[in-house]
C-alpha positions as CSV (number, residue, x, y, z in Angstrom):
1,X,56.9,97.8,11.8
2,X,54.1,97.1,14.1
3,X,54.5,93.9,16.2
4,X,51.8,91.1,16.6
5,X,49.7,91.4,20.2
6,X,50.8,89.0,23.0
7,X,48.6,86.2,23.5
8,X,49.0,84.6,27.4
9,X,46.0,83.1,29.2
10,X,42.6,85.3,28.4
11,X,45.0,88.3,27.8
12,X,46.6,89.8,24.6
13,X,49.0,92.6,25.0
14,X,49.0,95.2,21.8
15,X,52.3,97.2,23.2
16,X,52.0,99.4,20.2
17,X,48.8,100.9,20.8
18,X,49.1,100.6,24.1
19,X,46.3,98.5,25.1
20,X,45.3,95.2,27.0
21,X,42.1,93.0,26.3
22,X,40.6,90.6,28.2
23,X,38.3,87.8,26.4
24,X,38.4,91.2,23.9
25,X,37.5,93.5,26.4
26,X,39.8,96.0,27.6
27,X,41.2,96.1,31.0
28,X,42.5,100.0,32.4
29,X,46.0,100.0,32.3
30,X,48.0,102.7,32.7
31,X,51.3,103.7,30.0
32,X,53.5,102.2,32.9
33,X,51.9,99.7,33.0
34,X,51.7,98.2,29.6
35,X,55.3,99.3,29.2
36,X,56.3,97.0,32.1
37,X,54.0,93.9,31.2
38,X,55.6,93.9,27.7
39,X,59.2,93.7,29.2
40,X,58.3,90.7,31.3
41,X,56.0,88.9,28.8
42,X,59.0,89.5,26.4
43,X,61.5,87.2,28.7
44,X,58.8,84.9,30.5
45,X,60.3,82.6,33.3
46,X,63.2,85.3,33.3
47,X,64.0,87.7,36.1
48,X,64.1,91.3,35.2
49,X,65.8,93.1,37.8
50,X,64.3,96.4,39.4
51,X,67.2,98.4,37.1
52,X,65.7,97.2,34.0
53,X,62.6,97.1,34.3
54,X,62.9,101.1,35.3
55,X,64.4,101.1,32.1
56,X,61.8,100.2,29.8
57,X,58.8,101.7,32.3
58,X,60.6,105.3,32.5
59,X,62.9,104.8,29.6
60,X,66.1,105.6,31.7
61,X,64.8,108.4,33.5
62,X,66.3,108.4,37.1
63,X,62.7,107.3,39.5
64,X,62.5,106.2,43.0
65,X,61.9,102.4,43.2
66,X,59.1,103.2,45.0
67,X,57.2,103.9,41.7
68,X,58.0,100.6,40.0
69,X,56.6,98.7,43.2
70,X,53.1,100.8,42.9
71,X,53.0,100.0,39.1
72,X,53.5,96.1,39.8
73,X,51.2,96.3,42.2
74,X,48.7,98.2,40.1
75,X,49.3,95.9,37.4
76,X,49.0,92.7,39.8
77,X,45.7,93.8,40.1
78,X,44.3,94.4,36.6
79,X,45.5,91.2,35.8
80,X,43.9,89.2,39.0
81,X,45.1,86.1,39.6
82,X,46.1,83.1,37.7
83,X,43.9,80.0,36.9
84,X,45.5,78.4,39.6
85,X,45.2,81.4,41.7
86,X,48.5,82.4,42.0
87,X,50.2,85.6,40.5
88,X,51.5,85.8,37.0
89,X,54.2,87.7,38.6
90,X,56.4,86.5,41.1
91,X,58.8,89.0,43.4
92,X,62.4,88.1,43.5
93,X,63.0,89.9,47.0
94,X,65.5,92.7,46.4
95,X,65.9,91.3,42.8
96,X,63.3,92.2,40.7
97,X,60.4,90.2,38.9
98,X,59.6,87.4,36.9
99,X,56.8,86.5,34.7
100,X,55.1,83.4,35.9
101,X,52.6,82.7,33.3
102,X,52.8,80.4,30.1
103,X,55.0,82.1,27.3
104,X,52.9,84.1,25.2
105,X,51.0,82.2,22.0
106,X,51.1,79.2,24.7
107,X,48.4,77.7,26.5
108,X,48.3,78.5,30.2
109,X,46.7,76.2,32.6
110,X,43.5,75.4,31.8
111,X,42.1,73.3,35.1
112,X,42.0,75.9,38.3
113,X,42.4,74.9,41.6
114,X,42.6,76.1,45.3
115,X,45.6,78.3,46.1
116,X,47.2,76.6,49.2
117,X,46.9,78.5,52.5
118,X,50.1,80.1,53.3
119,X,51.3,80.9,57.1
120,X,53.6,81.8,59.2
121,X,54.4,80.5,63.1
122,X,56.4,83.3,64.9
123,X,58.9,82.7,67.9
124,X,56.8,81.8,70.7
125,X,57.6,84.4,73.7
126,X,59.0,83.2,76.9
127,X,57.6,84.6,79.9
128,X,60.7,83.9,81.8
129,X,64.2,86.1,81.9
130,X,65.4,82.6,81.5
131,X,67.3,81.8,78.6
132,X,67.0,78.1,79.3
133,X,63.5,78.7,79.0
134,X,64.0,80.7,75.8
135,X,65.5,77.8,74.1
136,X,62.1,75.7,75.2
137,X,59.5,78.6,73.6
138,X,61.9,78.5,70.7
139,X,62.1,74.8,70.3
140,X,58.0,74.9,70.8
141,X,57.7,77.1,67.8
142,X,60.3,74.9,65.3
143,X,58.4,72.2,66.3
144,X,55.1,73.7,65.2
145,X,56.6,74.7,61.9
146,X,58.2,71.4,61.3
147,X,54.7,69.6,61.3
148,X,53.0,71.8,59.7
149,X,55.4,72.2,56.7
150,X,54.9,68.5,56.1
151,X,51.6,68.6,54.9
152,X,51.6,69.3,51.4
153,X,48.3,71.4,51.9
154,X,50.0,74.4,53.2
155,X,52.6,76.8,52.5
156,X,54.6,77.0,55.5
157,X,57.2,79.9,55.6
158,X,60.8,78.8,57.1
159,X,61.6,79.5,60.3
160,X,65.3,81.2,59.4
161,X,62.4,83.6,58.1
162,X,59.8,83.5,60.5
163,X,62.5,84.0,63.8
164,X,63.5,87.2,62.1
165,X,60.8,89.3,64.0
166,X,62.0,87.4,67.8
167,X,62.2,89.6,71.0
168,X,59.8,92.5,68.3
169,X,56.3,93.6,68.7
170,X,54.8,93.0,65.6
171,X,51.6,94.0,64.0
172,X,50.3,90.5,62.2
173,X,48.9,92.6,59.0
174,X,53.1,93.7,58.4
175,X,54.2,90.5,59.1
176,X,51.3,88.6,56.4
177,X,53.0,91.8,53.7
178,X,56.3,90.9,54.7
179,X,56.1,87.6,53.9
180,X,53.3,87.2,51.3
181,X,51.4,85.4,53.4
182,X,47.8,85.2,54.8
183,X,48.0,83.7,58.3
184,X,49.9,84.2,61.2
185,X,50.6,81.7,64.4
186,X,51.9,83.2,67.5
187,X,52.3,82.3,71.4
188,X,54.0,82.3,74.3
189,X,55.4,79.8,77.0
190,X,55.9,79.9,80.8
191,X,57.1,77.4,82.7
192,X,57.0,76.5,86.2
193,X,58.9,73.9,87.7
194,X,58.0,70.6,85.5
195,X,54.7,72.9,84.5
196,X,54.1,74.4,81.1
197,X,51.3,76.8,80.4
198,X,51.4,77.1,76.3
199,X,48.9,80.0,74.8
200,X,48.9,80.0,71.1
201,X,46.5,82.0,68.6
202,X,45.9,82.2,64.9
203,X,45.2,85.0,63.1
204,X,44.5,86.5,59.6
205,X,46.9,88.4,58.5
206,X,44.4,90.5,56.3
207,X,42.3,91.4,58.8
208,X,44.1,91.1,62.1
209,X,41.4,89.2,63.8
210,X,42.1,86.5,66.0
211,X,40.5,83.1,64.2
212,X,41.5,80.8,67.2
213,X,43.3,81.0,70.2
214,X,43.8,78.0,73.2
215,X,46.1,78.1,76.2
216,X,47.2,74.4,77.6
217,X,48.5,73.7,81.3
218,X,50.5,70.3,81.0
219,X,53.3,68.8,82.8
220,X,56.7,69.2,81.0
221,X,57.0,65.9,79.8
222,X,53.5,66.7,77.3
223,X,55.6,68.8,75.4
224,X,55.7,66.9,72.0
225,X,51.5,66.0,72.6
226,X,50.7,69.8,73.3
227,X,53.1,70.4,69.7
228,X,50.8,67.8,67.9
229,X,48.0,69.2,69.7
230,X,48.5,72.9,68.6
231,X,49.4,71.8,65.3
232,X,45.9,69.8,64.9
233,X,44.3,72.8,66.1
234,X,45.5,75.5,63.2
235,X,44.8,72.5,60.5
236,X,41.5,72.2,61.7
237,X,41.3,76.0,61.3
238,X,42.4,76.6,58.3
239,X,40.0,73.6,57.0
240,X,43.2,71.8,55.3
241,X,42.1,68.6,53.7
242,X,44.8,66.0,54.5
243,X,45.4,63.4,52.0
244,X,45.1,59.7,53.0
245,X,48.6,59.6,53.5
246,X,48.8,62.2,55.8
247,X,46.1,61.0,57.8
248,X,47.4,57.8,58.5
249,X,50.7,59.2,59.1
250,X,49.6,62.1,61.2
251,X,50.1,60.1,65.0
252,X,54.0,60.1,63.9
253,X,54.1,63.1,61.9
254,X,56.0,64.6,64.3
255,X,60.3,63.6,65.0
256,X,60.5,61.3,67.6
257,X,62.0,63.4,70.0
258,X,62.8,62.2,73.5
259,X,61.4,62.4,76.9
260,X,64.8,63.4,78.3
261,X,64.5,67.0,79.1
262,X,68.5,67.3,79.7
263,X,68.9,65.9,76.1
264,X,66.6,68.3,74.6
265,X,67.7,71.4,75.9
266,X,71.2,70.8,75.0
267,X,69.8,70.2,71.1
268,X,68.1,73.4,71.2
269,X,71.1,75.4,72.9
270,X,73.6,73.9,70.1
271,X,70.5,74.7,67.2
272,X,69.9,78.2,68.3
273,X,74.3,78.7,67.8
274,X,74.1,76.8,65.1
275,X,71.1,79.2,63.2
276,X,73.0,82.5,64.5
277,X,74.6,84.9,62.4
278,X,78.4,84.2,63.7
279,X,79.4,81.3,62.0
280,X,83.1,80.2,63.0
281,X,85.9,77.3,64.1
282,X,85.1,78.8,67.3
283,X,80.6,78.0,67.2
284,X,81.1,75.0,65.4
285,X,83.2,73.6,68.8
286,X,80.7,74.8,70.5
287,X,77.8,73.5,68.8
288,X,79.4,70.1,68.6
289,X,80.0,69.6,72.4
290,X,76.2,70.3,73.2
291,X,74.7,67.9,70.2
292,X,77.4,65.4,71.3
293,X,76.1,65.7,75.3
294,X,72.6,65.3,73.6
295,X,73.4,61.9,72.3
296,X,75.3,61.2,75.3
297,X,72.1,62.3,77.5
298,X,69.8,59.8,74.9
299,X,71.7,58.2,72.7
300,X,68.2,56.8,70.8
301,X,67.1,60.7,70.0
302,X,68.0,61.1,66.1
303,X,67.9,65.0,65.9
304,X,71.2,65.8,67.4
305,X,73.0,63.2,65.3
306,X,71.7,65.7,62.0
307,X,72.8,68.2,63.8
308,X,76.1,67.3,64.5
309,X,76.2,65.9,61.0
310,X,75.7,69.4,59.3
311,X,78.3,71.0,61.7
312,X,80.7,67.9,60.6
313,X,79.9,68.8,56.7
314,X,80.4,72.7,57.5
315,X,83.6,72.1,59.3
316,X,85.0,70.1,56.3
317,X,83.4,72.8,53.5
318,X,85.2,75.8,56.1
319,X,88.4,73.9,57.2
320,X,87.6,74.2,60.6
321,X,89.4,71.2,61.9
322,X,92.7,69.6,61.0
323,X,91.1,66.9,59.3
324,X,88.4,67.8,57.1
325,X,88.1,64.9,55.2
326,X,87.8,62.9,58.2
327,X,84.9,65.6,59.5
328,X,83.3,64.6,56.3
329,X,83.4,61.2,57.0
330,X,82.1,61.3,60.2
331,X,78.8,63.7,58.8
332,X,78.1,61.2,56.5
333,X,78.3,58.1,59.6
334,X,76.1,60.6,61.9
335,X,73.1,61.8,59.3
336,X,73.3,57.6,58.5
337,X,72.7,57.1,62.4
338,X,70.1,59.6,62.3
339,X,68.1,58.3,59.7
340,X,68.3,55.4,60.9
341,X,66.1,56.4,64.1
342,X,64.2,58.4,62.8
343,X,63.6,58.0,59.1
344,X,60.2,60.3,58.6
345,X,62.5,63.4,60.0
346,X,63.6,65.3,56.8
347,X,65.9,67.0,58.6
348,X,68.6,64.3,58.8
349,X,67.7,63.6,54.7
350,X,68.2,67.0,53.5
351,X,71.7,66.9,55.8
352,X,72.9,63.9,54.2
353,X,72.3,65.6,50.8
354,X,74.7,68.5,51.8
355,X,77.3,65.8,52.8
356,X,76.6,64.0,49.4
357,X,77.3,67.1,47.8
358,X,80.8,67.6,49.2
359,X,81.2,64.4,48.2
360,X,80.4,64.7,44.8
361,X,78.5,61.5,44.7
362,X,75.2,62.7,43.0
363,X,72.8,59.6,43.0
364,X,73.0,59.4,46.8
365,X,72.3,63.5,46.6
366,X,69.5,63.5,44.3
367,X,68.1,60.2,46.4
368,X,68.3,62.2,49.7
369,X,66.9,65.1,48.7
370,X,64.0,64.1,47.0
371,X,63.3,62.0,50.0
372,X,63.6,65.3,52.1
373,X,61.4,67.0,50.3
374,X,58.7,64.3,49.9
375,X,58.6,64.2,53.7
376,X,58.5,68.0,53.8
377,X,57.4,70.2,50.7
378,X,57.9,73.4,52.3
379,X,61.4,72.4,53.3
380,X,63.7,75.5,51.5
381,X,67.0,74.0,52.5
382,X,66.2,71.1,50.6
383,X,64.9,73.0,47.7
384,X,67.9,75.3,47.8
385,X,70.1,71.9,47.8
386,X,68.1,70.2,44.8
387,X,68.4,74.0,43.5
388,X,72.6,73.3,43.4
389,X,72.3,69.9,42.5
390,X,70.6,71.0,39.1
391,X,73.0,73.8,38.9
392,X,76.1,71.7,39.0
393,X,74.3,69.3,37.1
394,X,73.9,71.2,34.2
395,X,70.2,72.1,34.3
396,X,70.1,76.1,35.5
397,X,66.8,76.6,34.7
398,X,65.3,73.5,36.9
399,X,67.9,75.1,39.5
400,X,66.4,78.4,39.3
401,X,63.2,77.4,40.2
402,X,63.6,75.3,42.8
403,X,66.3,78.1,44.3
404,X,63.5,81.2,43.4
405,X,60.7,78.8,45.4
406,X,62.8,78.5,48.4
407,X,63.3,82.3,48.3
408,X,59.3,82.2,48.5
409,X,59.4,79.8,51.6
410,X,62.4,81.7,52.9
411,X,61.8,85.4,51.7
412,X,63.8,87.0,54.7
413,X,67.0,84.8,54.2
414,X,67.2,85.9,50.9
415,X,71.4,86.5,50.9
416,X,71.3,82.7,51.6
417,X,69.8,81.7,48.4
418,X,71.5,84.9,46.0
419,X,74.8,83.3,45.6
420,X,73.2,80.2,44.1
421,X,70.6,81.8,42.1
422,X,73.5,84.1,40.3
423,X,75.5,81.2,39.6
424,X,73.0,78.9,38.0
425,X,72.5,82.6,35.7
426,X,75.8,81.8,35.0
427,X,75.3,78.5,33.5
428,X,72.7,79.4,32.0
429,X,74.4,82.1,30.3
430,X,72.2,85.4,31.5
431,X,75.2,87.1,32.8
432,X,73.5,90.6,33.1
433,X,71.0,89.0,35.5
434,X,73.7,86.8,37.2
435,X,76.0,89.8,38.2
436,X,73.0,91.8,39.6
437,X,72.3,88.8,41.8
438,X,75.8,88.5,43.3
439,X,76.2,92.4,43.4
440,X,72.8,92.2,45.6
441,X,74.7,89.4,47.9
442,X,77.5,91.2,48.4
443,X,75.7,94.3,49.6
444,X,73.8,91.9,52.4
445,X,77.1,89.8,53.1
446,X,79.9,92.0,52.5
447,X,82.5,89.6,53.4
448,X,82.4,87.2,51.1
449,X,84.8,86.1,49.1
450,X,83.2,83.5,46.6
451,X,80.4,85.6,45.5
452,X,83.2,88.1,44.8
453,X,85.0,85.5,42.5
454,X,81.8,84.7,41.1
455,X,80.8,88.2,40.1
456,X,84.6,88.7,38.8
457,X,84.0,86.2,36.7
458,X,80.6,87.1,34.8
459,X,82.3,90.5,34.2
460,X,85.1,89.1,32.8
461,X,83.0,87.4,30.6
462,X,80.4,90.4,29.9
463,X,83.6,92.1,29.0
464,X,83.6,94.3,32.0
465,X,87.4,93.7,32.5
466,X,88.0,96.9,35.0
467,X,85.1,96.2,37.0
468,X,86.3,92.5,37.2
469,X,89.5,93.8,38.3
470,X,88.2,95.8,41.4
471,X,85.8,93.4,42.5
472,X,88.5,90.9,42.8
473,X,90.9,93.7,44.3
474,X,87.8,93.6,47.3
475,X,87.8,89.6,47.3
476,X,92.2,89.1,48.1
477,X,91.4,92.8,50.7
478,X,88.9,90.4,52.0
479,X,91.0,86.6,52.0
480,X,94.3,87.3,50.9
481,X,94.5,83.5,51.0
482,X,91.9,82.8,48.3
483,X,92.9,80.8,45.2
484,X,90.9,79.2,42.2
485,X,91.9,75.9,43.4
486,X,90.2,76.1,47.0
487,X,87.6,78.2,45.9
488,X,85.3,77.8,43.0
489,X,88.1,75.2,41.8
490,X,86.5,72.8,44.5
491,X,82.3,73.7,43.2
492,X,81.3,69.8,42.4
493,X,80.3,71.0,38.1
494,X,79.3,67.7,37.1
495,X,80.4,69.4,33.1
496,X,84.0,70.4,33.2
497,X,82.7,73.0,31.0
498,X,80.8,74.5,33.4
499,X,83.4,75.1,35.3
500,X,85.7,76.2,32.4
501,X,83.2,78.9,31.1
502,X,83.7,80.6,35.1
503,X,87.5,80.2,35.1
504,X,87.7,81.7,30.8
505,X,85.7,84.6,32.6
506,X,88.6,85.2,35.2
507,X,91.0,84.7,32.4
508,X,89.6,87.1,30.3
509,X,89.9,90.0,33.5
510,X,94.0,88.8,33.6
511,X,92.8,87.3,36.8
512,X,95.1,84.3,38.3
513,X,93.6,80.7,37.3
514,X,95.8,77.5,38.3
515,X,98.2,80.0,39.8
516,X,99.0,82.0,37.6
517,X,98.7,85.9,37.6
């Protein structure tokens, strides 16, 4: 029985004859790729991971992944871009694909309008062997990013993304592939005594050519006016149209920092721990004595009050002090404090949504977050955290895109978003797709234990019960400690049957729930 074309935008898909029209005239497509536009037109909004979309292109024939990237990127180009001139198909990074577009029969978009220009600001080199002066090219460069991610005109990628390529010489043209986007900001500090000579340069990242570059000798105290200054500059360049909001905003748009050099430095020592890779009882004491000497230093600066805020809620969420609930407490006193002195900073918003989280209390989550984000669209944390709070809300496919859009903003931190993404698959009840994501999670953190659970579970309930088995064998080699209760037990599911549906998954495996084996 033949099946009816598939009607999306000025497109119709005819998978049975193999061919696709455009306004009735036909576009060259190879087999491939009709065979791979009819799996993702079939499950629109979905992600199809790289293993099954293999399967329908090569009909399980064993190909290098290589070959399904060249045939999205072939088809990516037959089909242009959308009316709003994005791409119908959007990369989950190490995931798979997902069909962007109206479902098919509906109607797409109709009014176009001007993709937003997307950039990147890269870690500002330090021309010092100074690591104090490291912190200061660093802090220079977050700075940067932080303004410019405000304006809603731009896509600004994060800096946990960005940072990635620090202390590498890069090629501008990888970096714009790497991250999808189209400019690049670099630059470099030296600093003399209380003198700062800043160079900074933008750059398309099609091209490689330089678009504008600007070097600034200022005395150390005009560090936050050469950060507004260099900021204005790439703006200007990239001929961003501010809305009246924005404008009138603009003289402020930036934290409100502090003219106490001592302070500063000790917030950007205690950020860079904060941001590394080692997270433990041992950084968070360490990160806590330098943002508390911060606000010792100046105790009107509002940034190191976040900052000691998130390492009070991550103390509480890891058990890294003898009173957790007390460290929770305290987060939820500093990120108040915070806002309080500086309430245009999202930063200290978005951080008292995570401590709203742990608390369970979801109006003052969904307040703060929104707020965040309204101050800063490209901010990914945020998204990630309105992401959760949909998730444990009961709304996974809200969740997913907010979670898949900070994965855009964030596309090299993508084992920070995975966990997330798979369990709102979970709730939503695409368990195929939700174990590929946490099987991709634990392959870029392969220590972690709640993922583990998590993907124990889904098999349990795919009816996978021996694979359930041995992933939760790895999870007690991993934390012999780890129970239910403490673990996924303590997720703030808003439905108790969200929560029921992941424990009847570990029940089903013979897997211990409520303490029993």
């Amino acid at each position: 029985m033949s099946r009816r074309p598939l009607v999306f935008g000025p497109f119709a898909l005819d998978p049975d004859k193999g061919t696709l029209l455009r306004q009735g005239e036909p576009v060259a497509l190879g087999r491939r790729g009709i065979l791979l536009l009819d799996a993702l037109l079939r499950r629109p909004g979905e992600i199809l991971t790289k293993t099954e979309l293999m399967d329908a292109g090569w009909s399980g024939s064993t190909v290098e992944e290589s070959n399904l990237s060249v045939q999205i990127a072939l088809l990516r180009k037959a089909l242009g871009a959308m009316p709003d001139g994005g791409d119908w198909i959007a990369t989950i990074p190490r995931i798979g694909y997902r069909f962007l577009g109206a479902s098919p029969g509906q109607e797409s978009p109709a009014v176009p309008h001007q993709a937003k220009p997307s950039l990147a600001v890269l870690p500002f080199a330090s021309l010092s062997s100074d690591p104090e002066q490291g912190y200061f090219a660093d802090g220079l460069a977050e700075e940067v990013i932080t303004m410019l991610s405000k304006l809603a005109g731009l896509v600004v990628i994060a800096r946990s993304s960005s940072f990635a390529y620090k202390g590498t010489s890069v090629d501008v043209r990888q970096v714009a592939r790497d991250l999808g986007i189209r400019f690049v900001v670099a630059g470099s500090v030296r600093r003399s005594g209380n003198r700062l000579r800043i160079g900074a340069q933008l750059s398309d990242g099609g091209s490689g050519a330089h678009l504008w570059a600007e070097s600034y000798d200022r005395e150390l105290t005009d560090i936050f006016a050469v950060q507004e200054e260099v900021a204005r500059k790439i703006v200007g360049e990239l001929h961003v149209a501010l809305s009246p909001g924005e404008t009138a905003q603009w003289p402020g748009i930036t934290s409100t920092g502090t003219t106490d050099i001592g302070a500063y430095h000790c917030f950007l020592r205690g950020r860079a721990i904060q941001r590394g890779a080692t997270q433990n009882a041992e950084v968070f004491r360490r990160t806590s004595q330098l943002f508390r000497e911060a606000i010792a230093r100046d105790p009107a600066y509002a940034a190191p009050y976040a900052a000691l805020g998130m390492a009070m809620a991550h103390a509480y969420y890891n058990r890294w002090t003898d009173d957790p609930d007390g460290a929770l407490a305290e987060a939820s006193d500093l990120v108040d404090q915070a806002i309080a002195r500086d309430p245009i900073d999202p930063f200290p918003h978005g951080v008292a949504a995570l401590a709203a989280m742990y608390r369970k209390d979801f109006e003052r989550w969904r307040s703060e977050v929104e707020t965040s984000l309204s101050l800063n669209p490209n901010f990914a944390p945020a998204l990630s955290l309105r992401g959760m709070l949909n998730m444990y809300s009961g709304k996974p496919l809200a969740a997913i895109e907010d979670i898949e859009r900070a994965m855009r903003l964030d596309p090299l931190f993508t084992q920070g978003y995975l966990h997330h993404l798979g369990v709102a698959h979970i709730v939503a009840g695409k368990y195929e797709t939700a174990a590929a994501l946490l099987r991709e999670r634990i392959l870029l953190v392969p220590d972690t234990d709640m993922s583990r659970a998590c993907l124990a579970a889904v098999l349990g309930l795919s009816g996978h019960v021996e694979d359930a088995r041995r992933v939760w064998h790895e999870l007690m080699a991993i934390n012999p400690a780890y129970s239910f209760a403490d673990g996924i037990g303590r997720l703030p599911f808003r439905d108790p049957a969200d929560l029921e549906r992941i424990k009847d998954g570990l029940r089903r495996a013979g897997l211990p729930v409520d303490g029993a084996a």
